[in-house]
FIROLO-784730 format. One line per 8 residues: number of its first residue (from 0); their letters; for each residue x negated, y negated, z negated of N, C-alpha, C. Coordinates in nm, 2 decimals. Atoms other than C-alpha are relative to their C-alpha. Layout:
NUM = A = X/Y/Z/X/Y/Z/X/Y/Z | ...
END
This chain:
0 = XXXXXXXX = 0.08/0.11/0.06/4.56/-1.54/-0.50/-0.02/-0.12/0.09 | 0.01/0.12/-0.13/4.55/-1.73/-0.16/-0.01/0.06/0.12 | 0.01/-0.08/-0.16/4.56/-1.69/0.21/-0.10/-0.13/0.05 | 0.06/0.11/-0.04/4.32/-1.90/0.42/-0.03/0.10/0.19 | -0.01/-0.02/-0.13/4.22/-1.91/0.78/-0.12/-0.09/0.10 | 0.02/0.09/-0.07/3.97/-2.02/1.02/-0.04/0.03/0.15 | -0.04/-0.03/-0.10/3.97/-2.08/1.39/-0.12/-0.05/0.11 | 0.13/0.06/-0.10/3.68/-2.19/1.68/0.04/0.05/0.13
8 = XXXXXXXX = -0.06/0.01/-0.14/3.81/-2.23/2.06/0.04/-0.08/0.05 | -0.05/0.11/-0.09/3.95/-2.45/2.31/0.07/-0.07/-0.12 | -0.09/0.09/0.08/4.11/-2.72/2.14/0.15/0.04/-0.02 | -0.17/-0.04/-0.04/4.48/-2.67/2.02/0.08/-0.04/-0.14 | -0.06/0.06/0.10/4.70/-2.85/1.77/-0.01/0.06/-0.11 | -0.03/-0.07/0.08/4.72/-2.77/1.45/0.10/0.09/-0.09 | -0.19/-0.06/0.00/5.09/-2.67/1.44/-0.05/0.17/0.04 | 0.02/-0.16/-0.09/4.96/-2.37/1.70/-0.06/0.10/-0.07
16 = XXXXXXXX = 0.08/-0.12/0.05/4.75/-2.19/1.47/0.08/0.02/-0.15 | -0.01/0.00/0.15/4.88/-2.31/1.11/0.16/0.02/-0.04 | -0.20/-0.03/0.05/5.32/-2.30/1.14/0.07/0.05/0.11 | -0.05/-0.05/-0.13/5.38/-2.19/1.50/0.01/0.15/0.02 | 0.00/-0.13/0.02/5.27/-1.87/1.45/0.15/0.13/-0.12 | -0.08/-0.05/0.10/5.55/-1.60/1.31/-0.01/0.01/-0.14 | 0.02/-0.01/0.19/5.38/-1.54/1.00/-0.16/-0.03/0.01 | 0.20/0.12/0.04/5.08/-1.84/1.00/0.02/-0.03/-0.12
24 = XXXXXXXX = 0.03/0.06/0.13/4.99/-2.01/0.70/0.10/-0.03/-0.06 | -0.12/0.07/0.05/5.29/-2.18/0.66/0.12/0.10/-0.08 | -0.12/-0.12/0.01/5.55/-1.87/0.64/-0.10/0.12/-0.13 | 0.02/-0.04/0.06/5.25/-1.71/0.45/-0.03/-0.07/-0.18 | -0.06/0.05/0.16/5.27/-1.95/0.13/0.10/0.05/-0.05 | -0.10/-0.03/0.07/5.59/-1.79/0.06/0.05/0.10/0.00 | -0.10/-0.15/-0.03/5.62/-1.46/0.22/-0.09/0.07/0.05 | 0.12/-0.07/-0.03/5.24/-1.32/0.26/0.04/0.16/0.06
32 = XXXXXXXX = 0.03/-0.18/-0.01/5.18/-0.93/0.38/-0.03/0.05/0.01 | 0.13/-0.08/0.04/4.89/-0.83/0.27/-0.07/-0.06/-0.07 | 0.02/0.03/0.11/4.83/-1.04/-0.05/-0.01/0.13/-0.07 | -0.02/-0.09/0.07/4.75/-0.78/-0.25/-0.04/-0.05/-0.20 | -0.08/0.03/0.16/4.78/-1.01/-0.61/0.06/-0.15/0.02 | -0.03/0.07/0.00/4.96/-1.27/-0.65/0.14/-0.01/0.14 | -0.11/-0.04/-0.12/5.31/-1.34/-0.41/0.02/-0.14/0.09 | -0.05/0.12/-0.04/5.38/-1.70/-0.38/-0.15/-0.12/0.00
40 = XXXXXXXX = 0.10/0.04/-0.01/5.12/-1.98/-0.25/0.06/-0.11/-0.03 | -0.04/0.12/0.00/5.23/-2.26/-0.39/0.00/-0.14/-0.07 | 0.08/0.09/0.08/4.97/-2.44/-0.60/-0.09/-0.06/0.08 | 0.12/0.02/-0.05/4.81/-2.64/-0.36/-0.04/0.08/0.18 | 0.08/0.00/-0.12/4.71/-2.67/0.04/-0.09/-0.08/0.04 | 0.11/0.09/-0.11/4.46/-2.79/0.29/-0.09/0.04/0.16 | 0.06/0.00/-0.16/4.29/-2.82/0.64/-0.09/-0.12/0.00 | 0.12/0.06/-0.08/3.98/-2.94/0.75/0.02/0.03/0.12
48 = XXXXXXXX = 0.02/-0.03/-0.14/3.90/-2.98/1.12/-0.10/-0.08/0.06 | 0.09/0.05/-0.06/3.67/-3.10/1.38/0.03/-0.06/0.11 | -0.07/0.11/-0.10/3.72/-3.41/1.57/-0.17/0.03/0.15 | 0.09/-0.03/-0.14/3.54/-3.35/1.97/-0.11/-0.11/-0.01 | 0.12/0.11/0.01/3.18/-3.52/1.93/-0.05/-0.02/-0.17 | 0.02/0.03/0.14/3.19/-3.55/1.54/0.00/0.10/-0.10 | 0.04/-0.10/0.07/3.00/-3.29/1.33/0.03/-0.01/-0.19 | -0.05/-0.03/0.17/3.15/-3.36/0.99/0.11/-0.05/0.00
56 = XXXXXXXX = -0.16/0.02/-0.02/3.54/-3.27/0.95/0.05/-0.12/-0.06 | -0.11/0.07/0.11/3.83/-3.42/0.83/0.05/0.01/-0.12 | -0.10/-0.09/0.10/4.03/-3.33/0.55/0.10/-0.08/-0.04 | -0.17/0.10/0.05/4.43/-3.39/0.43/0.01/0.13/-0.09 | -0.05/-0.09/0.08/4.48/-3.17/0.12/0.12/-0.08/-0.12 | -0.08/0.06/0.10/4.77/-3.19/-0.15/-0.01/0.10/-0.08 | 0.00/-0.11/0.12/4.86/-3.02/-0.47/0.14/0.07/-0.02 | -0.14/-0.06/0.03/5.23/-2.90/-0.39/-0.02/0.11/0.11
64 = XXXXXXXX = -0.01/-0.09/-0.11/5.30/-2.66/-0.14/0.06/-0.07/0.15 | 0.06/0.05/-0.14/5.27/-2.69/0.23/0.11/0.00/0.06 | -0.14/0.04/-0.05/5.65/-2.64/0.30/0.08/-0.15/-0.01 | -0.06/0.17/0.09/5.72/-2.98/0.10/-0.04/-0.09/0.08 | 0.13/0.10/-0.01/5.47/-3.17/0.28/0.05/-0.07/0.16 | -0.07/0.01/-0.13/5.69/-3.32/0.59/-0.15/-0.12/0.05 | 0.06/0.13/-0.05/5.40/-3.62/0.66/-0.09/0.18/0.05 | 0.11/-0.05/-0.07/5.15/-3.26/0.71/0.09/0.10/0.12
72 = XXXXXXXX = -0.05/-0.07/-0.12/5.43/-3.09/0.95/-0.02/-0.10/0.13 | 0.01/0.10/-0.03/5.39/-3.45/1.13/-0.15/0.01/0.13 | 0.14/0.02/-0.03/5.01/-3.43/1.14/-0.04/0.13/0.08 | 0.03/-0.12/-0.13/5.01/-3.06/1.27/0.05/0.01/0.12 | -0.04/0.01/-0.15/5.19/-3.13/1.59/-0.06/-0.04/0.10 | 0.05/0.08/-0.08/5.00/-3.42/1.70/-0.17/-0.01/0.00 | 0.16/0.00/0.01/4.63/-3.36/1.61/-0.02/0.17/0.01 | 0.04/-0.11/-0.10/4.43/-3.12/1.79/-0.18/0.02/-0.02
80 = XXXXXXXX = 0.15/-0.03/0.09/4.09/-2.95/1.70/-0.04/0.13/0.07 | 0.05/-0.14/-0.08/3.84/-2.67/1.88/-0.04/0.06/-0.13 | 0.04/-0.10/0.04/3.77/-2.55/1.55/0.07/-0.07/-0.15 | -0.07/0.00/0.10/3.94/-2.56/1.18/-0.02/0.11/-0.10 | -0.01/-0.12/0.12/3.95/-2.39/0.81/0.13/-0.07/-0.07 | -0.16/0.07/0.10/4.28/-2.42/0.61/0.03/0.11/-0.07 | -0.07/-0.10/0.12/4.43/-2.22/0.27/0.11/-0.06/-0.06 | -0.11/0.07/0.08/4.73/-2.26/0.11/-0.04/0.12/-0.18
88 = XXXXXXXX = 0.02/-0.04/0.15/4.66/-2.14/-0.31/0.12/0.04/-0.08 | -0.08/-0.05/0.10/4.80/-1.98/-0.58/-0.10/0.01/-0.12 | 0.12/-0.03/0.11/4.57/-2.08/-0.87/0.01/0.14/-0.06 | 0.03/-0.06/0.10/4.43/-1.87/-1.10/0.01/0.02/-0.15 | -0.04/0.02/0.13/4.52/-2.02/-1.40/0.06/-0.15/0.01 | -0.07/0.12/-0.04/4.73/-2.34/-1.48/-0.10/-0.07/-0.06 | 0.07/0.06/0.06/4.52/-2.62/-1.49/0.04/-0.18/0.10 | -0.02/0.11/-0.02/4.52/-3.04/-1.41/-0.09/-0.04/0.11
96 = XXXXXXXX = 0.11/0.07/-0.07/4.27/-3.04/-1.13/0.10/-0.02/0.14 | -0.08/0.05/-0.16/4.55/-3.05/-0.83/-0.08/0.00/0.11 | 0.11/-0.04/-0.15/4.43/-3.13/-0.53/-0.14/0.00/0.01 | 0.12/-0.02/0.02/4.08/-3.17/-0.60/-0.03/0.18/0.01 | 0.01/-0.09/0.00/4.13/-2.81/-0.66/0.02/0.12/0.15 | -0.06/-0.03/-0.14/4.29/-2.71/-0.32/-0.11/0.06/0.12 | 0.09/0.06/-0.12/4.02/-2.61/-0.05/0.10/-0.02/0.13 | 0.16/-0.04/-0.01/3.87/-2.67/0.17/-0.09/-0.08/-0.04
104 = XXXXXXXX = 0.10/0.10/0.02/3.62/-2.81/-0.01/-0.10/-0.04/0.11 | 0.10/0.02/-0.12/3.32/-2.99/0.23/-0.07/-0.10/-0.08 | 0.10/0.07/0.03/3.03/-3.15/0.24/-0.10/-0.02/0.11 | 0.04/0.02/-0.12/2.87/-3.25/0.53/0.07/0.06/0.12 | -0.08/-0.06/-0.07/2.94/-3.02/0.81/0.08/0.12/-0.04 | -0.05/-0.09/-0.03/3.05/-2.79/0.66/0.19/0.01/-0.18 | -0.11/-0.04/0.10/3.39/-2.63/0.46/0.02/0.12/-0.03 | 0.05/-0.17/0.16/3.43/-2.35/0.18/0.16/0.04/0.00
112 = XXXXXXXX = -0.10/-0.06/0.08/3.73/-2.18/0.09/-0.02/0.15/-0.09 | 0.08/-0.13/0.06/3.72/-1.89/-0.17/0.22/0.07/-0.06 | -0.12/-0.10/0.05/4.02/-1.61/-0.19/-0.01/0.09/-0.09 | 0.05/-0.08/0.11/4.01/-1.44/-0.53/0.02/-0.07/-0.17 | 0.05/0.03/0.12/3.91/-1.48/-0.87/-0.12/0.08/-0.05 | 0.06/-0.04/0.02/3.63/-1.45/-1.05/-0.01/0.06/-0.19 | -0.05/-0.07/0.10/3.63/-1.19/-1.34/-0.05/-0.10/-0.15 | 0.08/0.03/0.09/3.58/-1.32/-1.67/-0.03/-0.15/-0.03
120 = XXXXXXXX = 0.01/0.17/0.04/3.58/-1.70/-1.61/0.07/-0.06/-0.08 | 0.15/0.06/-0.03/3.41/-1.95/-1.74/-0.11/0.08/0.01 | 0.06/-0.02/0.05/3.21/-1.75/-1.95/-0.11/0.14/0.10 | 0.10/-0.09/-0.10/3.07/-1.47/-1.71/-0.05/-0.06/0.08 | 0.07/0.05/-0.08/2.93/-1.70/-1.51/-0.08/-0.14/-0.05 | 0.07/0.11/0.10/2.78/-1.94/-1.76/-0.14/-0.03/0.07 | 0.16/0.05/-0.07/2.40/-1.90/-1.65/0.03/-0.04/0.12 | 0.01/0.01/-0.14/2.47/-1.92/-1.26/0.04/-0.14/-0.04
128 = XXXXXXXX = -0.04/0.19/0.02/2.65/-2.31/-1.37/-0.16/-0.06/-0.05 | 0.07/0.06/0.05/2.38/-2.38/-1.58/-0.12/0.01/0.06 | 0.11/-0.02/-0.08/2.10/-2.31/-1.33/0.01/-0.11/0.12 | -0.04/0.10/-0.10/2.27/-2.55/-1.11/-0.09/-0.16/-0.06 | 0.00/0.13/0.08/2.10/-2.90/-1.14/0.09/-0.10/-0.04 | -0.12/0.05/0.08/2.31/-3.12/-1.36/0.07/-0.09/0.05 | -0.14/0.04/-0.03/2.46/-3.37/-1.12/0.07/0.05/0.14 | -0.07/-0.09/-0.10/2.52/-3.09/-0.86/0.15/0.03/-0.12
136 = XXXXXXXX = -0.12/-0.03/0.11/2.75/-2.97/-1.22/0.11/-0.06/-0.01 | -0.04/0.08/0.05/2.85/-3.27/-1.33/0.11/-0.04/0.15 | -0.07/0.06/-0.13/3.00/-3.37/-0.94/0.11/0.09/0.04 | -0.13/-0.12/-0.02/3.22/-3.01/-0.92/0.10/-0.10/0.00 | -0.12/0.07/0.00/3.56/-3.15/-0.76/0.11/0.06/-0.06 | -0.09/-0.01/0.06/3.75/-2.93/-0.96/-0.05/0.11/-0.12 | 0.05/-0.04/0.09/3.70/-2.76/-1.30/0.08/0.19/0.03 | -0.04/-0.14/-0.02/3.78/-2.38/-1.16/-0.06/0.06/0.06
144 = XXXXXXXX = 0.15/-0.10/-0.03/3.56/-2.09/-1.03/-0.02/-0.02/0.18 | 0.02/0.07/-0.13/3.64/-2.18/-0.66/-0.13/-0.11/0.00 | 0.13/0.13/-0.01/3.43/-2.48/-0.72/-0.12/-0.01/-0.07 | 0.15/-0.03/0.05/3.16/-2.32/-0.90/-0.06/0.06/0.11 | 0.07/-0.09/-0.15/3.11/-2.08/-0.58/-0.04/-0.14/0.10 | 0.09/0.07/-0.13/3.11/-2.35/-0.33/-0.08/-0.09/-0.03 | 0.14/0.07/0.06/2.84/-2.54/-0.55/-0.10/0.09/0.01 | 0.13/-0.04/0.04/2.63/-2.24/-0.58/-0.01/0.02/0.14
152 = XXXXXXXX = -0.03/-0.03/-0.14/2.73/-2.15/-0.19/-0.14/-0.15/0.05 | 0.05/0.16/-0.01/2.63/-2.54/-0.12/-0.17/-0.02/-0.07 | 0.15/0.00/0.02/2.29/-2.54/-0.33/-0.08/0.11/0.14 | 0.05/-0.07/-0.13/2.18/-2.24/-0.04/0.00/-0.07/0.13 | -0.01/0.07/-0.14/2.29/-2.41/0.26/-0.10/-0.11/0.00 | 0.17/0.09/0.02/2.02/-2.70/0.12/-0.08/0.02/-0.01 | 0.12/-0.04/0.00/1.80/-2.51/0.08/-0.04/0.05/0.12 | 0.01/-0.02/-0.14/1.80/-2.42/0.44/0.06/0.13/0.04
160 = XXXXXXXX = -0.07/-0.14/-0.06/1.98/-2.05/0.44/0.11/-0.04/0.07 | -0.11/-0.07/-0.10/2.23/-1.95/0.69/0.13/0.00/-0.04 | -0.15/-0.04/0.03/2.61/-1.96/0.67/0.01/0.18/-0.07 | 0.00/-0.17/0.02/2.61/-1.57/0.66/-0.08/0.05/-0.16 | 0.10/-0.06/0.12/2.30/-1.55/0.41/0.09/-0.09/-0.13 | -0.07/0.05/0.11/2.44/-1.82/0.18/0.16/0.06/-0.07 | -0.14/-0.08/0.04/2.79/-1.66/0.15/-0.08/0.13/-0.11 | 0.07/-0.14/0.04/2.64/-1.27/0.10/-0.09/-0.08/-0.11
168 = XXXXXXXX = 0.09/-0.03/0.13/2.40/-1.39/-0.17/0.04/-0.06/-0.12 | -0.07/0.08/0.14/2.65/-1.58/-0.38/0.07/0.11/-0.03 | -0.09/-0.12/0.05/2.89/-1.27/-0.37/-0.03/0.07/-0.07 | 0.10/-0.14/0.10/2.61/-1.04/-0.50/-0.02/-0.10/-0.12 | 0.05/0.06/0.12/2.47/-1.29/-0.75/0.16/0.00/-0.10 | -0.12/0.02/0.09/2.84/-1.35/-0.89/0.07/0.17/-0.03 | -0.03/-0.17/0.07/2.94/-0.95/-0.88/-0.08/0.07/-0.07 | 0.09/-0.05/0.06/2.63/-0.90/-1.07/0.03/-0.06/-0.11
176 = XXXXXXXX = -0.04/0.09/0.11/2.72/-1.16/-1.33/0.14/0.05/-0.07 | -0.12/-0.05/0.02/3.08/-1.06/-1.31/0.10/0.08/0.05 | -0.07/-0.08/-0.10/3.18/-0.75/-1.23/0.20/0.06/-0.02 | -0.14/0.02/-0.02/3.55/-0.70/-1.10/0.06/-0.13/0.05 | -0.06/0.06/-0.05/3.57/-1.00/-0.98/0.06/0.02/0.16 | -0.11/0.02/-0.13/3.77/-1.11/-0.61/-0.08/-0.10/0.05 | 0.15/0.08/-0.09/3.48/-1.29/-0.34/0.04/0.01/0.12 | -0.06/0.03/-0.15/3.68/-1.35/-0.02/-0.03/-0.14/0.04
184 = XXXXXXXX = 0.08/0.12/-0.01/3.44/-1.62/0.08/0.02/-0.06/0.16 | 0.05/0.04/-0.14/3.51/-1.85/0.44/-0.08/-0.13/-0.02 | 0.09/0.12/0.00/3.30/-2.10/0.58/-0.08/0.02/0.12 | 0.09/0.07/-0.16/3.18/-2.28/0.91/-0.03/-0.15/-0.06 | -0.01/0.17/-0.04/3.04/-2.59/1.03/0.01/-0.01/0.09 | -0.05/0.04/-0.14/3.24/-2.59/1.34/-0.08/0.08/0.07 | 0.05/-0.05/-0.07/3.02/-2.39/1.52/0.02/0.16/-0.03 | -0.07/-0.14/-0.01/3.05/-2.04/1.40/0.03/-0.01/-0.15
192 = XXXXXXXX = -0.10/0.00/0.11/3.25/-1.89/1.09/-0.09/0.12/-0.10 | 0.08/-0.10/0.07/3.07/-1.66/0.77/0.14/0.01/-0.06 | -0.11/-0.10/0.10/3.34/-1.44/0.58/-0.04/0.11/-0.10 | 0.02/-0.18/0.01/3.32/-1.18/0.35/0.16/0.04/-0.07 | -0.08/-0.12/0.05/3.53/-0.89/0.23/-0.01/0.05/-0.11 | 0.04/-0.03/0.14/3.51/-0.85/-0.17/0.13/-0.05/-0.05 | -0.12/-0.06/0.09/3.84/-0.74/-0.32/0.15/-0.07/0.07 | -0.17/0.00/-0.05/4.13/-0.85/-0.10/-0.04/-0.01/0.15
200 = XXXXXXXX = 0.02/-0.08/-0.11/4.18/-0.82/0.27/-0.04/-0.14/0.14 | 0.03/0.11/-0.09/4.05/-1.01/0.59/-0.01/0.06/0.14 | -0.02/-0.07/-0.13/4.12/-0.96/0.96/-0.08/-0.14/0.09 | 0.04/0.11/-0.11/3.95/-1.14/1.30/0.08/0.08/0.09 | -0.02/-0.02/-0.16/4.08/-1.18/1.64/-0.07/-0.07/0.05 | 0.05/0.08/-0.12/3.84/-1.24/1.91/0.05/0.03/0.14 | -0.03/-0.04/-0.10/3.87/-1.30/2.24/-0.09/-0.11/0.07 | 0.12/0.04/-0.06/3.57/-1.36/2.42/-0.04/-0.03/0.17
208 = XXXXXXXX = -0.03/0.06/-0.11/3.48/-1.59/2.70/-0.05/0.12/0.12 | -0.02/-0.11/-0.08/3.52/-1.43/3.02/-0.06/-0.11/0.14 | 0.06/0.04/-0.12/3.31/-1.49/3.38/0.12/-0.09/0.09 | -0.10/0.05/-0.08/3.46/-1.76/3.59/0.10/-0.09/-0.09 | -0.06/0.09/0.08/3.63/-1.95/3.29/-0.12/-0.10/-0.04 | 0.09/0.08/0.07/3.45/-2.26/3.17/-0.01/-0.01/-0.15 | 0.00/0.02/0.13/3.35/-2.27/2.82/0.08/-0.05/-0.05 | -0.09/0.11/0.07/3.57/-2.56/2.73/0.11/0.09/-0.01
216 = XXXXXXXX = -0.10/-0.04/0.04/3.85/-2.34/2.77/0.03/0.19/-0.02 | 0.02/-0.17/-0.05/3.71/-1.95/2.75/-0.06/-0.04/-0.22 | 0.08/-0.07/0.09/3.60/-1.76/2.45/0.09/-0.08/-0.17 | -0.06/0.05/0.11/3.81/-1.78/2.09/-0.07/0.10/-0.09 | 0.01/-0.10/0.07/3.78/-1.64/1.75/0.09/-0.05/-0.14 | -0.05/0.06/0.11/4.00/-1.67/1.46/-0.07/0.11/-0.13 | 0.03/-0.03/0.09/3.91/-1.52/1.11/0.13/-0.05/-0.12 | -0.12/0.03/0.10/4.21/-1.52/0.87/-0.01/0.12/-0.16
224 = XXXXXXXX = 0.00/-0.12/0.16/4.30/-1.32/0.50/0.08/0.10/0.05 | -0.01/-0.06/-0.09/4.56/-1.17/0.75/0.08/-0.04/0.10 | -0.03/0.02/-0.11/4.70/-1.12/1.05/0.14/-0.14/0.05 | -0.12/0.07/-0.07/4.95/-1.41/1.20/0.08/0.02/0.09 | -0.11/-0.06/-0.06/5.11/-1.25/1.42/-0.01/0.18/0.07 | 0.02/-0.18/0.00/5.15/-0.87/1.52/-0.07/0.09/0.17 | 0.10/-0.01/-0.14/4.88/-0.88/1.84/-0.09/0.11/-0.07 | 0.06/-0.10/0.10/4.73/-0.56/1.83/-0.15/0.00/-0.01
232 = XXXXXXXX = 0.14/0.04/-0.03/4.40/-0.72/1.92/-0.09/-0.01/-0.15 | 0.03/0.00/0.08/4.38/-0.78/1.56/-0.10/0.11/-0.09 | 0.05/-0.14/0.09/4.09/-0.61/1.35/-0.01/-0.02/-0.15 | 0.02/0.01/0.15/4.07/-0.54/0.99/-0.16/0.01/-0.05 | 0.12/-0.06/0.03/3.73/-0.57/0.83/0.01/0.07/-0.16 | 0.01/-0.08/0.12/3.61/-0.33/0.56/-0.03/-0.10/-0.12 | -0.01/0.09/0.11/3.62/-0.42/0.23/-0.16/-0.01/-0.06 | 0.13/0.05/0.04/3.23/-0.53/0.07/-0.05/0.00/0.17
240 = XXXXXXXX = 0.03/0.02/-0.16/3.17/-0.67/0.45/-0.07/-0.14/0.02 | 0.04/0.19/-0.07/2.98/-1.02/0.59/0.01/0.05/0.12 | -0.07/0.06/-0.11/3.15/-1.14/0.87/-0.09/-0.15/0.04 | 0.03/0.13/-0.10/2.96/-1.39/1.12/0.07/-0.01/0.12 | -0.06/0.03/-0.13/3.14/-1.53/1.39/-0.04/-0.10/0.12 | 0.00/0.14/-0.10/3.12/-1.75/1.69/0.12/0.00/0.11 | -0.07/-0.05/-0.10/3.29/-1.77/1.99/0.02/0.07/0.10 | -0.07/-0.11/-0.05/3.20/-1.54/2.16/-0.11/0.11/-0.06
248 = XXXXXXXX = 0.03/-0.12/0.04/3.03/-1.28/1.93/0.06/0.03/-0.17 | -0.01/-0.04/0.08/3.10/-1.11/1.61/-0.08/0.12/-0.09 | 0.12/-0.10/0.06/2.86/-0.91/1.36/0.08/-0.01/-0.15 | -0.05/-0.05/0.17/2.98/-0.72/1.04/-0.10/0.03/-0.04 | 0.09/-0.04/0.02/2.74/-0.64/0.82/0.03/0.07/-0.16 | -0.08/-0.04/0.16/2.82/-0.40/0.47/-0.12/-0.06/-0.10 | 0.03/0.04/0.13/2.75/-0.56/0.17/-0.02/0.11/-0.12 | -0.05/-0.13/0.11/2.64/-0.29/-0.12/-0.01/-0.06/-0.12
256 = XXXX = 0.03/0.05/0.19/2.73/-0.34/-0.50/-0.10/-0.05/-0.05 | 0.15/0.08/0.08/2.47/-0.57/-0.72/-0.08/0.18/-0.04 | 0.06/-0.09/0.09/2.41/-0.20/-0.90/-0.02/0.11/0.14 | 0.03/-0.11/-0.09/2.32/0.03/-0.58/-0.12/-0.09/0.05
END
C-alpha cells in the first residue's frame, strides 16, 4: 500500500538514506520485501526535511514514481538534512488528486505519512469527517483517507497532545469506526518520530549516542515500513504497537483493539 521512512541524526544527504541504500526507498517502489499488499509503489512520492536552524520542513513531492524523477535524484545528492520523512505510494484507489495526494503531508513543524487503508472508505468514517470543523474539511489536500487521518491526526496536535498520543488515538478512534482497516501512522517534527504498527509491518534502527562523541555527530534513529539494508541491528516492532523515538531513546508501547 506504501513504504515510508523516517530518519533523525547527524546530518547526511538525502541520497544516503533514500537511494544509496541496497533496498531504500527508491529500490523499494518497485521491488518492496515486506509489503504485505500491494507490490509496486508507483502512484506518487515525497520527502520532507529539516533545514539546520529552521523548525518547519521542506517539501518536493510528485505524482509519478520516484525512479522517473531525475530533477529528485539531483536534489538527493546535494541536500543534506539531520532529520527527514519520505514515502513512495501505491494508492488505494484510482483517483485525480496526484500529488496533493502523495505524503508527506505538513503543517507547521510537523509531517504525516499513513501506510494502509482505511476499511470501508468514505462511508465508515463519515462521522469522524463530519466532526472536523468545516474549513479544517473543506482545506483536505487530497480527497482520500490518508488525508482524513492527517486532519484528524492534525486537529490533536492543536489541541496540544503529543506526537505519540495524537497518532495512538486516531488509530483507535478510526479501528473503532472501521474495523479492518490498515493504520501504519509516521510522524515527527524534527525532533523525535511517533509510529504505529496497525496491519502492515515497521522496523527501527537505533544507534545511540555514545560517551565522548559530540551530539552533533553521536546518536541516530531511523524508523522505516522495512528494513533498508540487511544490518542485523534492525528491529521489528509488533504489530498494534506506538512507537516514539528520538535520538537517543526508543519506547514501544501496545496498543489494544477499540473492543478490549
Amino acid at each position: 500500500m506504501c513504504r515510508h521512512i523516517a530518519f533523525l541524526g547527524p546530518e547526511a544527504a538525502l541520497g544516503e538514506l533514500l537511494v544509496a541504500p541496497p533496498h531504500g526507498l527508491l529500490r523499494q517502489s518497485w521491488a518492496p520485501r515486506r509489503q504485505r499488499y500491494g507490490t509496486v509503489n508507483a502512484d506518487g512520492f515525497g520527502v520532507g526535511w529539516y533545514a539546520a536552524g529552521d523548525p518547519v520542513p521542506a517539501r518536493y513531492r510528485r505524482a509519478g514514481p520516484v525512479w522517473g524523477d531525475q530533477s529528485f535524484a539531483d536534489l538527493a545528492r546535494v541536500v543534506r538534512a539531520g532529520a527527514l520523512l519520505a514515502a513512495v505510494r501505491d494508492a488505494t484507489e484510482p483517483g485525480a488528486d496526484g500529488e496533493a495526494a502523495a505524503a508527506p503531508y505538513t503543517a507547521g513543524p510537523w509531517l504525516f505519512s499513513h501506510n494502509g487503508a482505511v476499511a470501508g472508505w468514505p462511508r465508515s468514517v463519515a462521522s469522524q469527517a463530519a466532526a472536523l470543523p468545516a474549513d479544517e474539511l473543506l482545506s483536505l489536500e487530497a480527497r482520500c483517507d490518508s488525508a482524513l487521518l492527517w486532519a484528524l491526526v492534525l486537529r490533536r496536535l492543536r489541541d496540544g497532545d503529543g506526537l505519540g498520543e495524537s497518532s495512538a488515538e486516531t488509530v483507535l478512534e478510526v479501528a473503532r469506526a472501521a474495523p479492518g482497516s490498515r493504520l501504519n501512522l509516521l510522524l515527527t517534527d524534527g525532533a523525535a518520530i511517533a509510529a504505529t504498527a496497525w496491519g502492515d509491518t515497521l522496523w527501527y534502527l537505533a544507534e545511540p549516542e555514545r560517551p565522548g562523541i559530540p551530539r552533533s555527530t553521536g546518536g541516530r534513529v531511523v524508523v522505516a515500513s522495512e528494513p533498508y539494508d540487511d544490518d542485523p541491528h534492525w528491529c521489528e516492532v509488533p504489530d498494534r504497537t506506538l512507537l516514539v523515538a528520538t535520538r537517543t531513546d526508543v519506547l514501544l508501547t501496545p496498543l489494544k483493539e477499540p473492543s478490549a
